[in-house]
C-alpha positions as CSV (number, residue, x, y, z in Angstrom):
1,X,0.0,0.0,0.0
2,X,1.0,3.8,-0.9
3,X,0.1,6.8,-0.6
4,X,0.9,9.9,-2.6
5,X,3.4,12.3,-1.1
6,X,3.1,15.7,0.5
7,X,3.1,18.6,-2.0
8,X,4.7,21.8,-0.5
9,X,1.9,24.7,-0.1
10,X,-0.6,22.1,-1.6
11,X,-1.1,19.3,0.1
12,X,0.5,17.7,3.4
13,X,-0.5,13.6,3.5
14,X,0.0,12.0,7.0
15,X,0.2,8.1,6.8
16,X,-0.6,6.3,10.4
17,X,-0.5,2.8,10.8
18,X,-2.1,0.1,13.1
19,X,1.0,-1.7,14.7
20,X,-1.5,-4.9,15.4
21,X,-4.6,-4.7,12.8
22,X,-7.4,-6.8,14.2
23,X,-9.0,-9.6,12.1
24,X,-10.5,-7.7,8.9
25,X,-9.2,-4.6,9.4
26,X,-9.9,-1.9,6.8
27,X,-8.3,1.4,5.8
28,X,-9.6,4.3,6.5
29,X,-9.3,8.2,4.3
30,X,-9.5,11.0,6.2
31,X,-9.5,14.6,4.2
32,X,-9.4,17.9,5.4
33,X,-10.3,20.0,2.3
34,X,-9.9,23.4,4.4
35,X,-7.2,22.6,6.7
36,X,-5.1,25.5,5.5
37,X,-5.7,27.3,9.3
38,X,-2.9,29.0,10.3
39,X,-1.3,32.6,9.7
40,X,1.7,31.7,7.7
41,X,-0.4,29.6,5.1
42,X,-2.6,32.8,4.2
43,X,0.3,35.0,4.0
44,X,2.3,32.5,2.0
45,X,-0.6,33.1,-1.2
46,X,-1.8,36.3,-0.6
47,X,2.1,37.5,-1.0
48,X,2.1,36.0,-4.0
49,X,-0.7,37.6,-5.8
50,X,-1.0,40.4,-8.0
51,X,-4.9,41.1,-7.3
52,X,-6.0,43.7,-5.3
53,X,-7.4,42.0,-2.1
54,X,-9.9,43.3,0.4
55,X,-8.5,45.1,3.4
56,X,-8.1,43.0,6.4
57,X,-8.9,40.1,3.8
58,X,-7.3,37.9,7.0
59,X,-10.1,38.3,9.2
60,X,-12.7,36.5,6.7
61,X,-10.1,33.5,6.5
62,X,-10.5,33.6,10.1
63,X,-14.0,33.3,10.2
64,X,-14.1,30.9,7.2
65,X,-11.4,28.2,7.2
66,X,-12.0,24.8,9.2
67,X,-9.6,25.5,12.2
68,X,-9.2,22.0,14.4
69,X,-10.3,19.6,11.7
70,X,-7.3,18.8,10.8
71,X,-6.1,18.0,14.2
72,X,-9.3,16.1,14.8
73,X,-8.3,14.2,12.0
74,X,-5.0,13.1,13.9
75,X,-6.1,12.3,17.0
76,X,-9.2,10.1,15.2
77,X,-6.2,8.0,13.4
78,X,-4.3,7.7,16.5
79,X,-7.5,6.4,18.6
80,X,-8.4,4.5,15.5
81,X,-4.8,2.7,14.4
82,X,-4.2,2.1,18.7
83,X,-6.8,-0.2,19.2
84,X,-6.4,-1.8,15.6
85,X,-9.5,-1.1,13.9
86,X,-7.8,0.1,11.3
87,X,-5.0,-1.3,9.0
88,X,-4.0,2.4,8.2
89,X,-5.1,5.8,8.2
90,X,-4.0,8.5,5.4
91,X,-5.1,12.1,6.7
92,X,-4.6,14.4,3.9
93,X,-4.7,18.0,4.4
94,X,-5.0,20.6,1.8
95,X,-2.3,23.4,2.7
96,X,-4.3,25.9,0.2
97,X,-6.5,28.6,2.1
98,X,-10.0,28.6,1.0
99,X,-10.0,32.5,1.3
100,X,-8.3,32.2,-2.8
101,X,-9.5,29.1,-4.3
102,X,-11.5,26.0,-2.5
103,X,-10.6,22.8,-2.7
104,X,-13.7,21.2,-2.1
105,X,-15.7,23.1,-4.9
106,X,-16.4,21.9,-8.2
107,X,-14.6,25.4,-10.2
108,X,-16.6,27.2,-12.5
109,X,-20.5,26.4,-11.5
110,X,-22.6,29.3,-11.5
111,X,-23.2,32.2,-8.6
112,X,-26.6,30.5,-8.2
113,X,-25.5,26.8,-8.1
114,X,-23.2,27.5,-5.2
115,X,-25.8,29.7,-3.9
116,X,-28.3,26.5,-4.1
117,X,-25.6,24.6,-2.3
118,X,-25.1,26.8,0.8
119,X,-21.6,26.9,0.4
120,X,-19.2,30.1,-1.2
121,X,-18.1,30.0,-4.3
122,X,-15.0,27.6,-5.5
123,X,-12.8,31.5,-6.5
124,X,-13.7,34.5,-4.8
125,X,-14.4,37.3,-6.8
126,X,-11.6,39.2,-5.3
127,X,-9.3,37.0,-7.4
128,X,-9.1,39.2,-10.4
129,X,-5.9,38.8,-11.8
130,X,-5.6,36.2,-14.6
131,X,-1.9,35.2,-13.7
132,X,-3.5,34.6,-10.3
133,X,-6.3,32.8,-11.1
134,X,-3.8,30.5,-13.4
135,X,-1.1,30.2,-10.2
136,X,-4.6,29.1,-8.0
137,X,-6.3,26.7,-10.5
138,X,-2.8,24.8,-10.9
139,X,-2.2,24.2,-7.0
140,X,-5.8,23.0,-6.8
141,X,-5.2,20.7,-9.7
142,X,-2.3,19.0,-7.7
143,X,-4.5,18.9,-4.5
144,X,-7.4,17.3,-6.7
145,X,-4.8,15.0,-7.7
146,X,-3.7,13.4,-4.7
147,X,-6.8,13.3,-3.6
148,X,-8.1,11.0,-6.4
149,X,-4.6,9.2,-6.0
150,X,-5.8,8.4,-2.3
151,X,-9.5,7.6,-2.7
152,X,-8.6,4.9,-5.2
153,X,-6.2,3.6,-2.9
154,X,-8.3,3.6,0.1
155,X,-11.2,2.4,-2.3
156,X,-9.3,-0.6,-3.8
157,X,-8.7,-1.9,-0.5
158,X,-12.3,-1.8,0.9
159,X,-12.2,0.8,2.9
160,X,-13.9,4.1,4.1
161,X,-13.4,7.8,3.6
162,X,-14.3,10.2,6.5
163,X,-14.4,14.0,5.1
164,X,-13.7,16.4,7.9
165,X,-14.7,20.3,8.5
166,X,-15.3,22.6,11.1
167,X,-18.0,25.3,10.8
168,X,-17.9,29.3,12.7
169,X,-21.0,29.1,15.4
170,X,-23.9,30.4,13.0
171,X,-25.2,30.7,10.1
172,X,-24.1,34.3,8.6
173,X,-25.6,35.2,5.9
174,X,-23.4,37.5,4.0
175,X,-22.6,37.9,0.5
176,X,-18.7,36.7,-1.1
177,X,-18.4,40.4,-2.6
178,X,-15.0,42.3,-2.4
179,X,-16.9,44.0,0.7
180,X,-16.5,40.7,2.8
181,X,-14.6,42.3,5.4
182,X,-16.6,44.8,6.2
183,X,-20.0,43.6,6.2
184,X,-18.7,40.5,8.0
185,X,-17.8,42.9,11.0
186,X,-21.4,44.1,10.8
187,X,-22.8,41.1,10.9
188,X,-20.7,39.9,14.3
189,X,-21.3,43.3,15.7
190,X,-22.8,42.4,19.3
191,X,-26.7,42.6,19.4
192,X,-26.7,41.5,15.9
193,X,-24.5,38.4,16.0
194,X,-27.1,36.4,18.6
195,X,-29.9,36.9,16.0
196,X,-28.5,34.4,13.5
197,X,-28.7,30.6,13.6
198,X,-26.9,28.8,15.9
199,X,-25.5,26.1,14.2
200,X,-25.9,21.9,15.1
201,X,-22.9,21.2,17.4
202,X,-22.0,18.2,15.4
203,X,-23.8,18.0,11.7
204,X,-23.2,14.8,9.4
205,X,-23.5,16.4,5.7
206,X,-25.3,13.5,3.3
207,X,-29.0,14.6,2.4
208,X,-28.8,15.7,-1.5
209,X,-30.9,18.5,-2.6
210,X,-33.9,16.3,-3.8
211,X,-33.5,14.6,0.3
212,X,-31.8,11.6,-0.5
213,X,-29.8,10.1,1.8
214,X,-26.5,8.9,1.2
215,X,-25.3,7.7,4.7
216,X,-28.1,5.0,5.8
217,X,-30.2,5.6,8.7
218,X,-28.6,2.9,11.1
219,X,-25.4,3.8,10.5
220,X,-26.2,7.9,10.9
221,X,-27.7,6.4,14.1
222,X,-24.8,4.8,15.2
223,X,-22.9,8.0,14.7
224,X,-25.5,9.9,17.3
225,X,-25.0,7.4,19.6
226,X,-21.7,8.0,19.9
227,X,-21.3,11.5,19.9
228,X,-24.2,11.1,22.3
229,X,-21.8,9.3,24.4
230,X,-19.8,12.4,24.8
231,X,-22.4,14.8,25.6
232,X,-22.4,16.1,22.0
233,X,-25.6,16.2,19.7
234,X,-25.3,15.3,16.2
235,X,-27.8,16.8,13.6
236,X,-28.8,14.9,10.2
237,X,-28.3,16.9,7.1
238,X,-29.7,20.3,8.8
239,X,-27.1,23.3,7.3
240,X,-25.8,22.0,4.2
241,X,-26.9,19.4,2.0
242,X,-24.7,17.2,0.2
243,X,-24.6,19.0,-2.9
244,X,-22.6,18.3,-6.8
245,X,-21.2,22.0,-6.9
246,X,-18.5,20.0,-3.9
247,X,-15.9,17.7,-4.2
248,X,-17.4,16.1,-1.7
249,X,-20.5,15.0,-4.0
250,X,-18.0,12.9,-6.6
251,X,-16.4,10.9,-3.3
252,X,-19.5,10.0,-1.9
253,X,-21.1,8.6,-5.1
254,X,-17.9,7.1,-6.1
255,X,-17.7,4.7,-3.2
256,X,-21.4,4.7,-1.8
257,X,-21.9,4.2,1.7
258,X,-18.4,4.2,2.6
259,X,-18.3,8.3,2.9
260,X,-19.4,10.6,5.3
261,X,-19.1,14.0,5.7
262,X,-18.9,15.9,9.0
263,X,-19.1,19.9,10.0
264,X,-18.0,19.9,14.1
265,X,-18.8,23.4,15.6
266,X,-15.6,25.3,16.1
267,X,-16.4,26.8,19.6
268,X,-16.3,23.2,20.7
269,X,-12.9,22.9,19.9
270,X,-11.1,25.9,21.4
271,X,-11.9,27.9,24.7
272,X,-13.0,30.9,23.4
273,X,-14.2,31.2,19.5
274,X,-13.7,34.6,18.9
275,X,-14.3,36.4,15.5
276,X,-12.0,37.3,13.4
277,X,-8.7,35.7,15.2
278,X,-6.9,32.8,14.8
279,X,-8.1,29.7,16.5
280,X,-6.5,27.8,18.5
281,X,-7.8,24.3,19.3
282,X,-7.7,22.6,22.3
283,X,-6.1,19.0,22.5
284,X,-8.6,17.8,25.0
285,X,-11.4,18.9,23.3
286,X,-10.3,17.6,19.7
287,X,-9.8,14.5,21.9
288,X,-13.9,14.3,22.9
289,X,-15.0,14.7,19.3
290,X,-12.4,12.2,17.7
291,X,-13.8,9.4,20.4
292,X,-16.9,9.6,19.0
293,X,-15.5,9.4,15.4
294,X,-13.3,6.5,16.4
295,X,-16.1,4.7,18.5
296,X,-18.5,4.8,15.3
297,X,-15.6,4.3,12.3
298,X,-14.1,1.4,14.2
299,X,-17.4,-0.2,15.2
């Protein structure tokens, strides 16, 4: 078994495996789409670019990027590969910051079709610049890549494919326009931030538009129970629906049945979620949400 390597600035792939597989052990594919988090990875494109980006672009990446899934994702595989459920885990984690081109977007569907899907669009419309949007398309090409590379592998042998996010508190409703920024701040200004959703602690992403389901209803039950099991609540398909403008869409109906998709509420992972600054997750509380993964992917 292989894996694809790491890609500097695209892609970082992790490789963990079970030192004593049990009986029948499967693989398991754990992607983090939006695990570009941190500081340096922003700065690292938006120095690069020749467009001219919003002011304070930094504090929509902040809001918008999946802070802690990725080390979710770790401590899941370690759980997961300890007690041999697993014969390995592959965590692959895009290093391309969603705030210039997303990863787990199908490129070039329509305003409305993204729209439709609840989700912002695969490149902002801050990304003018053509060289820019060339330099983008071609690291999301090599993500896409290894990705594919992966899920084959994964696939091949049997196994399952967990895709990972983290999602800010509620459900803000605000345009992708070059005026991001500032109607962002608007929308988090105190007494107008409590009056939008709050958003499912834990939400498993598999209704398509028309309601189908594409995770059964036992084993999204089995998934409850165990985040039950650590005082979380998981919702079924309430903020997004599984929708073909994702990446997301194409896994799940490649290998049917053997993908999920998860949001986890990013206040749960940190000890204060605070807009528009970097988050900093907390090991003890990526711990509580990757038992329940591990108790329901290993079961």
């Amino acid at each position: 078994m292989t894996l694809p390597a790491s890609i500097p600035d695209v892609v970082e792939v992790r490789l963990h495996r079970a030192p004593a597989p049990l009986p029948g052990a499967l693989p398991l594919l754990i992607e983090v789409p939006h695990g570009a988090a941190g500081n340096a990875e922003y700065a690292a494109v938006a120095d690069q670019l020749k467009s001219v980006l919003p002011a304070d672009l930094i504090d929509f990446f902040h809001v918008n990027t999946d802070a802690g899934a990725f080390e979710v994702a770790e401590a899941t595989a370690a759980l997961l590969c300890a007690a041999g459920r697993v014969s390995w885990v592959g965590v692959l984690r895009s290093c391309i910051p969603r705030t210039f081109i997303d990863c787990n977007r199908v490129l070039g569907a329509s305003r409305e079709a993204y729209r439709s899907g609840g989700v912002t669009p695969g490149v902002p419309p801050w990304v003018t610049d053509p060289t820019d949007h060339a330099f983008l398309v071609g690291r999301y090409d090599a993500y896409q890549r290894v990705v594919q590379e992966a899920l084959a592998t994964v696939g091949t042998a049997g196994g399952r494919v967990l895709l990972l996010h983290t999602y800010a508190p509620r459900t803000v409703d605000v345009e992708v326009s070059p005026d991001i920024v500032t109607d962002l701040h608007a929308a988090y200004a105190p007494g107008t931030v409590e009056r939008w959703p709050l958003r499912p602690e834990v939400d498993l992403i598999h209704r398509t538009p028309e309601g189908v389901r594409t995770v059964s209803e036992a084993s999204a039950a089995a998934l409850g129970a165990a985040f039950a099991a650590e005082g979380l609540t998981l919702a079924d398909g309430e903020t997004y629906p599984m929708h073909p403008v994702t990446t997301a869409w194409a896994a799940v109906h490649a290998f049917p049945g053997r993908v999920a998709c998860i949001e986890v509420r990013r206040d749960l992972l940190t000890e204060a979620f605070v807009p528009f600054r970097l988050v900093v997750p907390e090991a003890g509380r990526c711990a509580r949400v990757a038992r329940a993964l591990a108790a329901w992917l290993g079961d």
